[in-house]
C-alpha angles and dihedrals in degrees: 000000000000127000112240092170097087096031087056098054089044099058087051094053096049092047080050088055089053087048102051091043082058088053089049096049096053086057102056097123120130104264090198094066115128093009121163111243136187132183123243097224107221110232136188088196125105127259111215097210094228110118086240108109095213104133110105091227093077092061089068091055129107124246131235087200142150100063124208116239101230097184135068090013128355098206100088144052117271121275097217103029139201144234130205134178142174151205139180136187119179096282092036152031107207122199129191124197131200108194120192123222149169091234150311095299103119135185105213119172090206139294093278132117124259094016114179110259104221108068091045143049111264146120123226124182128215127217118204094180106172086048088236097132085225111084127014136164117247136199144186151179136175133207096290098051101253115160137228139175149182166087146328128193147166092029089297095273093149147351100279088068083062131091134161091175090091122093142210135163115254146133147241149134141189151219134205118210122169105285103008143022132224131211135187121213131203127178125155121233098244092073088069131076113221145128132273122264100009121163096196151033138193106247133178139167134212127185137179125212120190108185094057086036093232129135113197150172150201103242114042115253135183119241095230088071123058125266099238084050107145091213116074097055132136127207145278105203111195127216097232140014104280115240133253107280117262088197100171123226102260110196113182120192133186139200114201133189122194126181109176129161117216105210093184090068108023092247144138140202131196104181133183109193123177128175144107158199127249123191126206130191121221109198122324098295099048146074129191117192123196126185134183124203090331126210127209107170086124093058114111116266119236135247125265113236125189118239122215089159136085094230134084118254121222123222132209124268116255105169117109095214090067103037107078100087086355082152079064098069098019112039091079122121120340114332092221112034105022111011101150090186110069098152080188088075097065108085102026139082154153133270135219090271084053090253124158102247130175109255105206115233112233092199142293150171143248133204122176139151150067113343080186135317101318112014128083127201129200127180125164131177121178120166110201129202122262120238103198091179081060096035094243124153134215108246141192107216117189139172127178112188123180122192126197117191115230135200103333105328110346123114135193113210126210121189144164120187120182126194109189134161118246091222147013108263124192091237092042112102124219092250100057097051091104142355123212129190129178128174155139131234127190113199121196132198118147125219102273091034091241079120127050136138140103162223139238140182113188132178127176131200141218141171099260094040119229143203115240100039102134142100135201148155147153126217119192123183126191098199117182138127111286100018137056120193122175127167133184134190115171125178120194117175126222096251109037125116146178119182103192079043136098107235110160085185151003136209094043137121103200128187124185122192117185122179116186121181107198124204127202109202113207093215146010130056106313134085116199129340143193163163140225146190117207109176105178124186136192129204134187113220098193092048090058084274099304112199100243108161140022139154120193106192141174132212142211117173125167127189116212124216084232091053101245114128145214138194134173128192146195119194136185115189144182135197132181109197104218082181125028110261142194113220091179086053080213116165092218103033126105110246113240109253127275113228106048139083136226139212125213151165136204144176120209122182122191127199118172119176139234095292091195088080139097088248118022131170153167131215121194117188121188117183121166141089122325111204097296096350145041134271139182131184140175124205131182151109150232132221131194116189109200091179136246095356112051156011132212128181148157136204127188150176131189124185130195116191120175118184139182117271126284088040136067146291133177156179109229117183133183126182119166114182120187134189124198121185123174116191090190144322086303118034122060138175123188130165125194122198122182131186136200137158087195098058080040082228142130113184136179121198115184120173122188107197121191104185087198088167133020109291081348111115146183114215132193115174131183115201121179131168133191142185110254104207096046093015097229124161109258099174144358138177146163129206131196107185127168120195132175143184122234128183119204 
């Protein structure tokens, strides 16, 4: 008998993508209409990198001035303005602030790099340099100089489209007078993408003050849209074409030395490890990335997440090598049901005991970037080592995605990704030789970001060849200022798989609906208030479409004048349990039954502080059933600013879960303390240690960093683990790694 299951889904998917072609088509306006501009004045003089603003030169510039106050209200011109100007000769483009203030007393994070904006004074500029609306460079600096860069992507419509992991050499200082403070900017050309012989770019500002507790920008947004938003932008209008990118051949190589002792199994490790990336430029609009044998022992270690659920949780990517474009390759289907694009999970795999182990990566290359103004190309191509005692193969793991820009904003994505062993092993299956993924993807956002949402078709191969092996979903927001409207609708066969992908489940049909009504008070305390109603539902296809899985919740969420939030909650959920299941993850504790569903309500309130203060904290309180038990956690965190200097801060989670006997119950408890020192704009310590009786683990992470050039370090980084119960050492290593950028 034929399957109809997959033809009708199908039918429904492809009438979506007519509909919201209708719904791009009706915004094809051009969203850079009555935009503020302001030329970049070419100059042959010479720039003193002081902060200061001295050279005659600066006062012949023109001025991105009148800044628009974005919080608390986004109707009037800023109280404490700002004035930006910039200047460009044919290695550099150079930029001086002059930032206005009520005084010296400064919020500051720390003195280290690629700090977060919101809880500290700053000003940070975004680049939109192929004037798409869609990506765009962005960088920042405070009072005291510190640095920060990075990217923008997907319009901006959420985090997910911002990064500051990605970076870049350039250079800037600062300087701090009564009531402002002025900085000098100074980043070469060649750390932009861009075309030759372009005349203009999108720009934008943000800044944050924290003494007048105001938050404004350049161009005037409303707060209903997010301040990184690349929508609302004006227009820096150079003097002259700009020249065709000298961008030099970096090549940045690393020596590493681990010596670790594993007390599980009585083994050690001495280790010398040497190898290195190099990126090349080709032409201005594209970057190729070539590593060989990568380390990545320096890179931050995550953070450690309890997990009451059945299903995996992805983390964020922190590896350099994968961060420039990184929306090219990960911003396919739907991040957290049907992602087929995961790049965690190359370089890591899982043993014989099912345990989570490091894959070393042989070598590979990158190449991302502007074919021209409106296409995008990714390719990536990373062979990893083989571990025959675990029965890992070595693997060649590939994905080539293309992007063309449509109407004004919009995009539709093709892409193809192949995992494939190198080789036939004896422990291999047939039906993990290879891995193959194809799809399309059509992303809407219309021109003044009131319409966003999108479409995707995916299909994956295997050797044996299999049904339901598709995946597919729309997503359509309705964003203004009073209302709120998002819909959902995912579809994950239960056969599909990708294996460099991120798929919490298989075998569901899933629609979300979520209806918020904002209010803007014109006067108290608060700031802005709402409500919302997020109903979500989960059906199995291949059970006649059993209801497995909903949440109903409601929302109320305020805004206060002095940025401290609340939010209180009410949920009623259902599970059906298709396998038996152990919420507690206890070794001694009866699972809970498959083939049965539960029925439970909670309440969660949520209360996080002024964060522009010197101590600052949330609490977050739940309290309610657990399947066929009860359960309450608290969850928060607390954070000292001892500025400029250091940080230190503490998160923690605690869960109670009481079921019935014969199952389980537990105690779950998760602290995670962290201390950040920064001795100066060079030199930072900062120690991690996480706690949690569930992962039976107590582990320190303390990384020294000397930045002795600029992007070259010095790590050395401390890691320990110990059994929590009887407190007995599991694993502990040292590295010493030196890496340094060199320009040719």
């Amino acid at each position: 008998m034929l399957n109809t299951t997959g033809i009708n889904i199908r039918k429904v998917f492809m009438a979506s993508f007519l509909l919201l072609g209708i719904l791009t088509s009706q915004s094809q306006n051009d969203f850079s209409n009555k935009q503020k501009s302001f030329q970049v004045k070419y100059i042959n003089d010479f720039i003193k990198l002081d902060g200061i603003l001295d050279e005659p030169i600066w006062s012949e510039a023109d001025s991105a001035k009148d800044f628009w106050e974005y919080f608390p209200v986004d109707s009037i011109l800023a109280r404490e303005q700002t004035d930006i100007k910039m200047l460009y000769d044919d290695k550099n483009l150079y930029i001086g602030i002059k930032v206005y203030t009520k005084g010296k007393d400064y919020a500051i994070e720390s003195l280290k790099r690629d700090f977060r904006a919101g809880n500290s004074d700053n000003i940070t500029l975004l680049f939109d340099t192929f004037n798409d609306g869609n990506n765009a460079f962005l960088f920042g600096t405070n009072p005291y100089g510190v640095r920060r860069e990075g990217l923008v992507s997907g319009g901006g419509l959420d985090l997910r489209g911002f990064t500051i992991s990605w970076d870049v050499k350039w250079k800037g200082e600062s300087k701090i007078y009564d009531n402002y403070y002025t900085s000098e900017m100074v980043i070469p050309l060649t750390s932009f993408k861009f075309r030759e012989g372009e005349r203009k770019w999108r720009f934008n500002s943000y800044r944050f003050d924290t003494q007048s507790n105001e938050n404004s920008t350049w161009v005037r947004i409303p707060q209903n849209q997010n301040i990184f938003g690349l929508t609302f932008m004006g227009d820096m209008i150079f003097e002259k074409p700009l020249g065709k990118s000298r961008t030099p051949f970096a090549i940045i190589p690393y020596i590493n030395y681990l010596n670790a002792r594993d007390f599980e199994n009585q083994s050690s490790i001495n280790n010398f490890k040497v190898g290195g990336d190099a990126k090349v430029s080709i032409g201005n609009s594209l970057n190729l990335d070539v590593t060989i044998n990568p380390d990545f022992s320096q890179v931050e270690v995550d953070n450690q997440i309890t997990n009451l659920t059945r299903f995996e949780i992805g983390l964020p990517e922190r590896r350099q090598f994968f961060i420039d474009n990184i929306d090219l390759f990960a911003d396919f289907g739907d991040s957290r049901d049907s992602n087929p694009f995961f790049s965690r999970r190359i370089g890591i795999a899982r043993d014989t005991a099912d345990n989570t182990i490091e894959n070393s990566i042989i070598g590979g290359v990158r190449l991302s970037g502007k074919l021209n103004k409106r296409l995008r190309i990714g390719f990536l191509n990373l062979q990893t080592e083989a571990d025959e005692s675990n029965e890992i193969a070595s693997n060649n793991n590939m994905m080539l995605a293309i992007q063309q820009q449509v109407f004004s904003r919009s995009n539709i994505g093709l892409f193809f990704i192949n995992r494939q062993a190198t080789k036939d092993y004896d422990f291999l299956a047939e039906e993990d030789r290879f891995n193959r993924v194809v799809g399309v993807d059509y992303n809407l956002i219309s021109e003044d970001n009131l319409w966003s949402g999108r479409l995707f078709l995916h299909k994956s191969f295997e050797p044996e060849g299999r049904d339901e092996d598709f995946s597919s979903g729309m997503q359509l927001e309705y964003n203004s200022r009073f209302w709120n409207f998002f819909s959902k609708a995912v579809f994950v066969g239960e056969d599909y798989q990708s294996d460099l992908g991120f798929i919490r489940r298989t075998d569901i049909f899933k629609s979300i609906l979520s209806m918020r009504r904002i209010f803007w008070p014109k006067e108290g305390i608060i700031q802005t208030h709402s409500i919302r109603f997020f109903p979500n539902f989960i059906w199995s296809p291949t059970r006649d479409f059993q209801n497995t899985d909903y949440t109903t919740r409601l929302d109320w969420e305020v805004r206060f004048n002095d940025l401290s939030e609340v939010q209180a909650s009410f949920s009623h959920q259902y599970t059906y349990l298709l396998d038996e299941f152990d919420p507690t993850r206890s070794d001694d504790a009866l699972a809970l039954p498959g083939e049965q569903g539960y029925y439970y309500n909670s309440v969660n309130f949520r209360y996080r502080s002024d964060r522009r203060r010197i101590l600052s904290y949330s609490i977050e309180p739940t309290i309610g059933r657990f399947f066929n038990g009860d359960r309450f956690s608290l969850e928060g965190g607390l954070n000292l600013r001892l500025q400029p200097k250091a940080i230190v801060s503490m998160n923690f989670r605690y869960d109670q879960i009481q079921l019935p006997e014969p199952y389980g119950s537990a105690n779950i408890w998760l602290i995670s303390p962290r201390f950040d020192l920064t001795f100066s704009k060079s030199i930072f310590w900062s120690t991690l240690i996480q706690y949690s009786n569930q992962r039976d683990n107590l582990g320190i992470n303390s990384r020294l960093q000397w930045r002795f050039a600029p992007l070259s370090d010095l790590f050395l980084v401390y890691n320990d683990n110990y059994f929590v119960n009887s407190f007995m050492p599991k694993l502990r290593s040292i590295n010493l790694k030196l890496t340094y950028w060199l320009n040719i």
